[in-house]
Structures are given as structure tokens and as C-alpha cells.
N, C-alpha and C positions, 0 to 999 in steps of 0.2 A: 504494500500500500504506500508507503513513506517515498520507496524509491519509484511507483508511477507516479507519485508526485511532485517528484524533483524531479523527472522526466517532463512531464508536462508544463511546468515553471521553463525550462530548457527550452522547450520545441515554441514556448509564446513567450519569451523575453520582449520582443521587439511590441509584439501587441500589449503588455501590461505597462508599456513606460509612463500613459498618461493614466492608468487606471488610482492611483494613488489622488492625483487631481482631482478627477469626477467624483471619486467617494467622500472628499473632503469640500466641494462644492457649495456652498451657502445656496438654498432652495427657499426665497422669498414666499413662495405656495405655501407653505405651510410653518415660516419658521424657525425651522432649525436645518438640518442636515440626512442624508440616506440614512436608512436603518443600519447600514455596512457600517456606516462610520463609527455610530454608537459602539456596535462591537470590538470594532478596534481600537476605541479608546478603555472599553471595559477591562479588555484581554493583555493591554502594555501594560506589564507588571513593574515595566522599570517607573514610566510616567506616573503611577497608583504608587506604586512605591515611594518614591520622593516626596511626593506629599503626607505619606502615612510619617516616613521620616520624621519631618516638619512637625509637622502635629505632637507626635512625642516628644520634639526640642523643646514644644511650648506646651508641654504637663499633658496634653492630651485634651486641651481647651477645660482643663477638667473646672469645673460650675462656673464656666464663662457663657455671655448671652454672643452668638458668631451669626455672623448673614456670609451663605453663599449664594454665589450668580450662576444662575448657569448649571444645575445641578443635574441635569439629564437623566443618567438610569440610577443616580444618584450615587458610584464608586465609591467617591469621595466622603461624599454625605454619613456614610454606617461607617467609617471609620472612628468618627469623631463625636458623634451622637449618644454612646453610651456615658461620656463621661459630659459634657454641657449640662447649665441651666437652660438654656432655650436657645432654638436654633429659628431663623427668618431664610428660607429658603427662598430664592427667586427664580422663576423660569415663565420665558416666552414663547414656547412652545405649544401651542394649545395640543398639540398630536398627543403630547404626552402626557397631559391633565390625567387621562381615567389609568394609566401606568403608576404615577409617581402616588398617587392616591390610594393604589389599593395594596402597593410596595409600602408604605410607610404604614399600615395596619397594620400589618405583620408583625409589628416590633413593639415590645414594651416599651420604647422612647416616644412610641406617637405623641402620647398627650405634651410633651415638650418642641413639639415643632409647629412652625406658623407657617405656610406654602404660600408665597402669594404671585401669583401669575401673573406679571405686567412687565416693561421696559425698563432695566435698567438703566436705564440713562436718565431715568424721570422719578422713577419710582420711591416714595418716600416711605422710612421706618417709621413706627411707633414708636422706636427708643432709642436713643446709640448703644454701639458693640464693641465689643472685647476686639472681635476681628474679623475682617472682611476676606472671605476664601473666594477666587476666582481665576477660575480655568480659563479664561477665554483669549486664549493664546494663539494668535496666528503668528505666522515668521515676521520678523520687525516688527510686531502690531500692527500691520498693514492690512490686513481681511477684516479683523476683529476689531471693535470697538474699545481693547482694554482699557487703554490710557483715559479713553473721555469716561468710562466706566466708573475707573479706579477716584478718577476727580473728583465725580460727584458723590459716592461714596466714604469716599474721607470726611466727606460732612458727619457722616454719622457713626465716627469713630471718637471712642473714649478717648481723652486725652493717656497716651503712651500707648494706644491702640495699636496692633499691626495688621497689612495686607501680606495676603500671601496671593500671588509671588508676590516678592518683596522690589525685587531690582533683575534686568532685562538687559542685556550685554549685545550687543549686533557687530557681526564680523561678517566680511568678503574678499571676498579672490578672485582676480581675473583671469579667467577662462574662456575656452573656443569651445562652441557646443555645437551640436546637431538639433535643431528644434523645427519643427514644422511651422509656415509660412503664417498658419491662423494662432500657431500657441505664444503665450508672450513668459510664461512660467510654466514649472513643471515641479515637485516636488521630488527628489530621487528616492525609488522604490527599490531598485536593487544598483549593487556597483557600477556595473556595464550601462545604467543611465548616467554616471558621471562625466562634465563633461572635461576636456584637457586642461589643466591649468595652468595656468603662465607667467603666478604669480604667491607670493606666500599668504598666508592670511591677514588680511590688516582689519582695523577696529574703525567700526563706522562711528557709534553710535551706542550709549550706555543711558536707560529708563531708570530714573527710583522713580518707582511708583507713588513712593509716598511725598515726593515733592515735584514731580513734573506738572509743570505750567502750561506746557508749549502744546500745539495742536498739531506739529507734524514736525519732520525734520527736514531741514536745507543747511548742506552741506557743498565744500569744496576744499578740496584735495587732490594730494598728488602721490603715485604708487608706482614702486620701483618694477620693473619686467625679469622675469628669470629666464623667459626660454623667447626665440622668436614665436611670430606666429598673427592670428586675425583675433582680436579682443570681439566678441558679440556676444559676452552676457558677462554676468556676477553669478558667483555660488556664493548663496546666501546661506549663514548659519546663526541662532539667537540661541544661547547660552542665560542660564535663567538661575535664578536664586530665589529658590520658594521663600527660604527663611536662614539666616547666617549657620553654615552647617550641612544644609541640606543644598544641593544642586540640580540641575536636570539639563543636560547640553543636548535632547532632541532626539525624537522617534517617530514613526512614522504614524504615530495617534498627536503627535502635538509637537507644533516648529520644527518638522524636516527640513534637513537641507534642501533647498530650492536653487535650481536655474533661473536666471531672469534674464531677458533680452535685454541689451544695453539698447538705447535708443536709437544710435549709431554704433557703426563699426570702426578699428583701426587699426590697420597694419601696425606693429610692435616688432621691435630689435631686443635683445636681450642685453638687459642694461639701459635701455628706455626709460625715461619718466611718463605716467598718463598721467594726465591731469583727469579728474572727476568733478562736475558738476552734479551732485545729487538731490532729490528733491522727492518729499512724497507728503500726505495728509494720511495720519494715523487712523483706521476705521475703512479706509476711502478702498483699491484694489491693490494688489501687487501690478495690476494690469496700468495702473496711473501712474507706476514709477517715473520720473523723468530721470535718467543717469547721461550725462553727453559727457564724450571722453575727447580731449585732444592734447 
């Protein structure tokens, strides 16, 4: 069984490059994402892991009142529940109303949790929190709404409160890819989607959530070349810090390395400077990156 499925992985490499995209796709219909995805976020043990981490850095939120966003099949959510005073769950998902409701019966924490299904970005508490838990992780924050998220929910943090994640690191590399004419990203699903690189890793870009102001990033810079060659994208990598202690640098349920088109293309000498012009609005697409290189 194991080896016709590593067979089968073999014989459709080329056809699964964009399947990691499509399953991660934001579906405006119905607000949230494919049912595939949910599975693959439940199933990363590393991504659940780091957070369960986290949690136990911080006593286990033990008789703390916490809001998370974004709770879906809820992974995260029964890790930390046994040991709270009260938990304010948030999700906008209407699909998953009659799931998340007859999952949380189940459990003698029910009577300590408040579910309230609306838009975080607006949505107001009844009380302040110990700590505000939220997944809502795309690469740079650039799919997902974290950052304006995170803003407005710092309002309804205790004073010495904390978010988890805490702080968001964004690294790239100049590399020559193979991407079809309609894709402008591609998240890498297995090795052989990687594309050549032609430069070491440099640091775009570092979020504290708990004090970012700013609604998007604009950048310029300059990045040394190691190999010759045609620059037409970035491999994108966000490196993430749940909580000081706990880390999580990315899998393929949350912030996979990503392809992105540069805007333009350009020949490159090894031992070349590119200059970078970068530019994006946090929440907005990967597909709105403006990067110009000369």
C-alpha cells in the first residue's frame, strides 16, 4: 500500500505542484477554506505542536479568560480548555456553526466557552483577556488579515496580556522558477517544486504583533547574487514565534515556502547587486505583491 503510494506521488509530481494552492484557497462562498485544508491543518503535528508548546510556557492559560480567532475544527481550542476560566471563541465561518457546536458538547468545558460567530476585525468582547490565540497565518501576512486582526484585538487585552503568535520574521531569496503564464504564486509541496536559487537568504521584514502600526510593508533594498542566471521570483519563507521559547518556521498547513513572481525579470552575474523595490498591503493577495528589481 505505502509503496503504490509513493508510486503514485512519482508518476503525478508535475500535476500536484499547484495542488497545495487550490487546497489553501480562500472561498469567499462560504467563508473559510476546502474541507482538505481543514484536514491538513488538523493532521501537522509539528504546527499543533508548537502551539501546545506555547500554551504550556504560559501555565496552560491555566484560570485565564483567552479569545481565539479563527478556531475551525477547533485543534487548538481542547488543548487549552481544560485548564481556563473562560474561553470567547471566534469564527466566520457559518459552514461550520452546526460542527463547532455539537464538538464542544462533548466536553465537560462546555459551560466555560462563549462561541460567537462574527468578523474579527469588528467584533467586540464583553470583557478583556489574558490572551488573544490566533492562527490566521498566511506567508508575510499577505492572504490573511493577521496584522489588522491582531490591532484591533489588542484593545481587548489585559494590560501584560499576550498574542500568540507573538512576532513574525519574513525572509527571501532570489531565484529562477518554472511557473505557469496564469500562476503569480505557488506554495512548495514537495522538493522538485523548488525553484533554483541564486541567492542566500536575506531578511525582509520582522511583525511584533503586539506593536505593529503599519498596514502593509514598502521596502527597498539591495541583494548580493551567488550564481548567474534570470531572477523571476522570490522564495518566500515567514518564520514565526508563537510565544519566547516556542517557534514554528513553516509547513504545509500554515506559511509554506512560497514562489512568487517578481514583477519583472533580470539577467544576474554572480556577484551582482539587485536592487529591490518591494511593496504589499497586509490582508490584501500574494497576487498584489509589487517587487521591481534592477
Amino acid at each position: 500500500m505505502k509503496d503504490k503510494l509513493f508510486e503514485e506521488i512519482i508518476d503525478n509530481y508535475d500535476a500536484l505542484k499547484y495542488s497545495l494552492l487550490k487546497a489553501q484557497t480562500f472561498d469567499e462562498s462560504h467563508f473559510g477554506f476546502p474541507e482538505i485544508y481543514y484536514k491538513i491543518m488538523e493532521t501537522d503535528k509539528q504546527r499543533v505542536d508548537a502551539f501546545h508548546k506555547a500554551f504550556q510556557l504560559n501555565n496552560n492559560f491555566k484560570d485565564a479568560t483567552v479569545c481565539e480567532i479563527g478556531v475551525g475544527t477547533l485543534p487548538l481550542t481542547k488543548l487549552y480548555m481544560p485548564f481556563v476560566k473562560k474561553a470567547y471563541l471566534i469564527e466566520n465561518n457559518p459552514d461550520l456553526i452546526p460542527f463547532i457546536n455539537k464538538e464542544i458538547a462533548k466536553y465537560p468545558w462546555a459551560d466555560k466557552v462563549e462561541v460567537i460567530y462574527a468578523d474579527a476585525l469588528t467584533v467586540d468582547l464583553p470583557e478583556k483577556v489574558d490572551f488573544v490565540v490566533g492562527e490566521l497565518m498566511s506567508i508575510y501576512c499577505a492572504n490573511e488579515f493577521q496584522v489588522q486582526i491582531f490591532q484591533h484585538m489588542r484593545e481587548f487585552l489585559k494590560p501584560g496580556g499576550k498574542l500568540f503568535p507573538n512576532r513574525i520574521v519574513n525572509f527571501a531569496r532570489l531565484c529562477e522558477a518554472e511557473i505557469d503564464a496564469d500562476v503569480h504564486h505557488y506554495p512548495v509541496n514537495f522538493t522538485r517544486h523548488q525553484p533554483m536559487f541564486l541567492s542566500q537568504q536575506f531578511l525582509v521584514n520582522e511583525i511584533e504583533l503586539l506593536k505593529e502600526k503599519k498596514q502593509g510593508v514598502k521596502l527597498s533594498f539591495s541583494v548580493p547574487v551567488l550564481f548567474s542566471g534570470t531572477v523571476n521570483a522570490l522564495y518566500l519563507e515567514s518564520y514565526v514565534e508563537v510565544t519566547e521559547g516556542s517557534n514554528f518556521t513553516g509547513t504545509d498547513s500554515l506559511m509554506p515556502p512560497t514562489v512568487l513572481k517578481t514583477t519583472n525579470t533580470q539577467e544576474v552575474k554572480a556577484g551582482d547587486l539587485v536592487h529591490i523595490d518591494f511593496s504589499f498591503n497586509y490582508g490584501s493577495s500574494l497576487d498584489d505583491i509589487s517587487c521591481m528589481l534592477s
